[in-house]
C-alpha positions in Angstrom: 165.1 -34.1 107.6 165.2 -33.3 103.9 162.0 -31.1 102.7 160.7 -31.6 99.4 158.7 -29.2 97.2 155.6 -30.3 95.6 154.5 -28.9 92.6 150.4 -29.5 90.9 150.0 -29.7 87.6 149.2 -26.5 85.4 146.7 -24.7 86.0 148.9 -22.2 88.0 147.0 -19.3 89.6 149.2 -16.9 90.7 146.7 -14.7 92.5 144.6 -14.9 96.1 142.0 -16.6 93.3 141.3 -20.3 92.9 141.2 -22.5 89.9 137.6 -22.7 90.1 136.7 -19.0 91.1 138.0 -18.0 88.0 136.4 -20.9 85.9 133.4 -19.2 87.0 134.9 -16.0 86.2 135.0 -17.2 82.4 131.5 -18.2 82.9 130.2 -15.1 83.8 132.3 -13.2 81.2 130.4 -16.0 78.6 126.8 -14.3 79.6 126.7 -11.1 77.2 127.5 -13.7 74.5 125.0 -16.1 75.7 122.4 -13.7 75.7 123.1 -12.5 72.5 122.8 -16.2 71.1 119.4 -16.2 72.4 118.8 -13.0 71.1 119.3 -13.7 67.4 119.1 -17.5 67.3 116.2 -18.0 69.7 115.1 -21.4 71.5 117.8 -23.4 69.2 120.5 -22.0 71.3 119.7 -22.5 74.3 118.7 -26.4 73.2 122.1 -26.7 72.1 123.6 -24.8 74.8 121.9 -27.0 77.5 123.1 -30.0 75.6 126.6 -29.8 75.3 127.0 -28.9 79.0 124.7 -31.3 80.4 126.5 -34.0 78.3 130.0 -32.7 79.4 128.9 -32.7 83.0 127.8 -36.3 82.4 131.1 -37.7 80.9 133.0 -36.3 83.6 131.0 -37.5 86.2 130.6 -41.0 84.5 134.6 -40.9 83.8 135.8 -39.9 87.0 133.3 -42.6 89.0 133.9 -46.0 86.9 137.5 -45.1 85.5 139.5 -42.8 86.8 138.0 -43.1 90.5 140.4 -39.8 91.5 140.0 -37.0 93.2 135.9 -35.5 92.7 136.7 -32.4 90.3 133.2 -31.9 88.6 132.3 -28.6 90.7 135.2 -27.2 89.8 133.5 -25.6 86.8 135.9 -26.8 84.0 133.5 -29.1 82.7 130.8 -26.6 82.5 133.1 -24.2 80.9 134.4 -26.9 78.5 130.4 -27.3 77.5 130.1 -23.7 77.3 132.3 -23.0 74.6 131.8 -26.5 73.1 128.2 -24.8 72.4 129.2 -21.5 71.2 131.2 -22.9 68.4 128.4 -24.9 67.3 125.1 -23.5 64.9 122.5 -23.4 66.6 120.6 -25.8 64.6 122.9 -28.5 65.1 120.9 -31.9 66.0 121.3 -32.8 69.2 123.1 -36.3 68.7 126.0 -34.5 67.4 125.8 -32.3 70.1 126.7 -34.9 72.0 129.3 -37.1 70.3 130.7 -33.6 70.4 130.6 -33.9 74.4 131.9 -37.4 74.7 135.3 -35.9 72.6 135.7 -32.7 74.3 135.6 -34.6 77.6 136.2 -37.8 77.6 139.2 -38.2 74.5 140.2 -34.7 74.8 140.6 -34.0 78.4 140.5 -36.8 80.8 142.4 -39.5 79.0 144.8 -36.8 79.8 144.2 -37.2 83.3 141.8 -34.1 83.9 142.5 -30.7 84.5 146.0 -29.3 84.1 147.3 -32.0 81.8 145.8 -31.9 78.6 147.7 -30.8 76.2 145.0 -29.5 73.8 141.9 -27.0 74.3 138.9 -29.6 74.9 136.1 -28.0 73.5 138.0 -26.8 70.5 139.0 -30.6 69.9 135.5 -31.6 69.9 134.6 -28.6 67.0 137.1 -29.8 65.3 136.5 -33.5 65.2 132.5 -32.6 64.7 133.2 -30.1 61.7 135.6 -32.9 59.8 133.3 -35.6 60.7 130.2 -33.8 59.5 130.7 -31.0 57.7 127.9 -30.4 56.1 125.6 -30.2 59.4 128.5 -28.0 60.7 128.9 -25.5 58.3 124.7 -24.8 57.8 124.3 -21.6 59.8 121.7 -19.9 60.5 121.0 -15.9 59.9 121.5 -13.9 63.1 117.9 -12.2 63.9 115.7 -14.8 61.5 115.2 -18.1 64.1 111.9 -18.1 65.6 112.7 -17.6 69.1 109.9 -20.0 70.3 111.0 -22.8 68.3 113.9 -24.6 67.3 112.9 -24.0 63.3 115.2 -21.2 61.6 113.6 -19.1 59.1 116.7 -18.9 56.7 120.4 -20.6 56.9 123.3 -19.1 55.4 126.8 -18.6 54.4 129.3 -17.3 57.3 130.4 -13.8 56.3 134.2 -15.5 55.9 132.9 -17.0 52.4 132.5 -14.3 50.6 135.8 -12.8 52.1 137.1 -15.8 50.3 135.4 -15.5 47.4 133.2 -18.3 47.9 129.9 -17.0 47.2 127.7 -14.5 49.3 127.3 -11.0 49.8 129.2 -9.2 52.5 127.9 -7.1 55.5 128.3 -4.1 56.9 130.6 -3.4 60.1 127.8 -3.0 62.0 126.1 -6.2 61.7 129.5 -7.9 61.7 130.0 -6.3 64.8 126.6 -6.5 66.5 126.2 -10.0 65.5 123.2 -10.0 62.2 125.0 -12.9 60.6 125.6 -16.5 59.9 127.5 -18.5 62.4 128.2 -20.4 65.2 125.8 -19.8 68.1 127.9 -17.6 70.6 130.6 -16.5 67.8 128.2 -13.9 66.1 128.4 -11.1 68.4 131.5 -9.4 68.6 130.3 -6.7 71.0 129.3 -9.1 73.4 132.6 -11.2 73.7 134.5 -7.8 73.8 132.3 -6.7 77.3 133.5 -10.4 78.2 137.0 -9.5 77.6 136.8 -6.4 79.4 135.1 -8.1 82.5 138.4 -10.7 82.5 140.7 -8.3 82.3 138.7 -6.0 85.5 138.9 -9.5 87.2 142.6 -10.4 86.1 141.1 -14.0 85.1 143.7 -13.1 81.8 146.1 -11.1 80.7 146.0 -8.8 77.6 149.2 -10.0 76.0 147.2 -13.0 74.0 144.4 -11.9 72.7 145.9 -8.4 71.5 148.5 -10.1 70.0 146.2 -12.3 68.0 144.1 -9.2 66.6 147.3 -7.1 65.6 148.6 -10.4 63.8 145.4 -10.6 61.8 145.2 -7.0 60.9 148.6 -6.8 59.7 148.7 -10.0 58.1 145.1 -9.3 56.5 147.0 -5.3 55.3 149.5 -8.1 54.0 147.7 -9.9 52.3 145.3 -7.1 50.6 141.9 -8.3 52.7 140.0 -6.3 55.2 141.1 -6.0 58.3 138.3 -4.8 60.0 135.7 -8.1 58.3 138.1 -10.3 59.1 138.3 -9.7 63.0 134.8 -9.7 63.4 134.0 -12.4 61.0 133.8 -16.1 61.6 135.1 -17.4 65.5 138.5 -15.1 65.9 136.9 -13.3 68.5 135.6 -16.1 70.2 138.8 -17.7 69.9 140.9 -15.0 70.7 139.9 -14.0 73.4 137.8 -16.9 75.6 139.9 -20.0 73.6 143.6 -19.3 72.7 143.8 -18.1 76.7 143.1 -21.2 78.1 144.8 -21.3 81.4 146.3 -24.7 80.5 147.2 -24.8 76.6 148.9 -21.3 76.4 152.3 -20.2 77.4 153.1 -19.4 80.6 155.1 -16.2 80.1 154.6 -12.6 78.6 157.0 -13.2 75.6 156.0 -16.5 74.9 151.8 -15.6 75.3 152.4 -12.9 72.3 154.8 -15.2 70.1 151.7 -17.5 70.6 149.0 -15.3 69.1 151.0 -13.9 66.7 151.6 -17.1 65.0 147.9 -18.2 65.9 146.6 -15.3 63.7 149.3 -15.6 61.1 147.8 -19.3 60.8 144.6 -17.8 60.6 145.1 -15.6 58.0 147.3 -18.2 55.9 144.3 -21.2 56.6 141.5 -18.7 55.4 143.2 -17.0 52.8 144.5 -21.1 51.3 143.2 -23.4 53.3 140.0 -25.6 52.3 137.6 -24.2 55.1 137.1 -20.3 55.1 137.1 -20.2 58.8 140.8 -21.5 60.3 141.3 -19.9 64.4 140.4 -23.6 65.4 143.0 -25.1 63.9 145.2 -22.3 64.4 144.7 -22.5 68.1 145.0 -26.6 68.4 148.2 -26.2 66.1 149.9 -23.7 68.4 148.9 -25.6 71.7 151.3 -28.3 70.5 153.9 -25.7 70.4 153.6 -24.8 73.4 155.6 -26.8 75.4 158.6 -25.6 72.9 157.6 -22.6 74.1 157.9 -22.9 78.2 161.0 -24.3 77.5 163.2 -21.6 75.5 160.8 -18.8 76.8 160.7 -19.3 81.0 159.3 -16.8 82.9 161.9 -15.4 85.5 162.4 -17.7 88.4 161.4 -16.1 92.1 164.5 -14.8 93.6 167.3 -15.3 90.5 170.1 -13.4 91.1 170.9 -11.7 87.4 174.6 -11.5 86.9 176.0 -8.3 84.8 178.7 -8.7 82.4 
């Protein structure tokens, strides 16, 4: 009787964790971040926040009951993570309708025409940023200043410039380390804070949800690139949605390569596209299309850059 070997698609967990224990694991790692968007944007955050993942969680349902009709896959978390991040790369002042026409791309266009989980090709929520900020760019590039929402309204008390326009000599003043770092700036809701996506990153990495070799690879690309180029460094790591990117986008279990060597050629060319769209490129900020750009790549790169098979005999000579 012949056996045969069935394989799922990607995700691939290689641990005693499941696909949806370490959704969650991304979810918790979001909560610093989450709580710093409160912190300095105020009720408008969580409005959006709420939003985009009740939307998301709608879609999915409403796809996967009148037109997919597949397995149930709603509680695996992926949807609530794919809101998540959808949010976080959103101002918080964003009205709500376009909040959700963000939703219905993330979701429905970006990850189940696919088929679901494990076979889209892009990152969801970054498709839905992206389609939101070329559709309406002027609502999407209106930011509010870090620390100056009322935090028990929805009305900001100033908008602003991100700190990436006057790196590109579009206007503004620039900002100390420490309020780049800390988070007292203009930008996206859950972007700002760099502090509190780096205790995220350190909680993945305690929890193995990911593995150093992309994120560290994207911020020793920018740096160098940025010495390269003559910019700062420092501003332009913290500035804008790198970190955000880096670390909680460009990772995503099923856009990214699946070995070592292939996860750092990945974010070395993601910030060297980052650097080169900021530095050239229309928009100041450019890790989103970085990102998207290098997931197409990324079947080119499973393909010349395998990871050792289980049990291959190496040959010398």
């Amino acid at each position: 009787m012949s056996r045969k070997l069935f394989v799922s698609p990607s995700p691939h967990v290689h641990s005693g964790d499941s696909v949806s224990s370490n959704m969650y694991g991304v979810i918790i790692a979001l909560i610093p971040a989450f709580v710093a968007s409160i912190y300095f944007f105020g009720l408008g955050a969580l409005t959006v926040t709420f939003t985009a993942v009740a939307a998301c969680l709608l879609f999915e349902f409403l796809v996967q009951k009148y037109l997919i009709k597949g397995e149930f896959t709603l509680n695996d978390g992926s949807a609530l993570l794919t809101g998540l991040l959808l949010s976080f790369n959103l101002p918080s002042n964003l009205p709500l309708w376009i909040v959700i026409i963000g939703a219905f791309v993330s979701i429905v266009i970006a990850k189940m025409s696919f088929g679901g989980l494990g076979n889209n090709l892009f990152n969801p929520a970054l498709v839905g940023r992206v389609f939101l900020l070329i559709s309406f760019p002027a609502q999407m590039t209106t930011w509010p200043v870090g620390g100056t929402a009322d935090r028990f309204t929805t009305v900001d008390v100033a908008t602003g410039a991100t700190h990436l326009m006057p790196l590109k000599g579009m206007g503004g003043d620039l900002l100390t380390y420490a309020d780049l770092f800390f988070g007292k700036m203009g930008g996206s809701l859950g972007e700002v804070s760099a502090f509190a996506l780096l205790i995220g990153f350190a909680f993945m990495l305690w929890r193995k949800i990911i593995t150093w070799h992309i994120p560290v690879s994207i911020f020793a690309s920018v740096a160098i690139f940025a010495l390269l180029l003559k910019a700062d460094p420092i501003a332009h790591l913290f500035s804008g949605g790198l970190m955000l990117g880096a670390i909680f986008m460009a990772t995503d279990y099923v856009s990214s390569p699946m070995s070592k060597s292939g996860m750092i050629l990945y974010g070395v060319l993601i910030g060297f596209l980052t650097l080169l769209i900021r530095k050239y490129g229309a928009y100041p900020e450019g890790v989103s299309f970085a990102i998207l750009l290098m997931n197409s790549v990324t079947p080119i790169i499973n393909m010349y850059m395998k990871p050792k098979r289980f049990g291959e005999v190496v040959k010398n000579g």
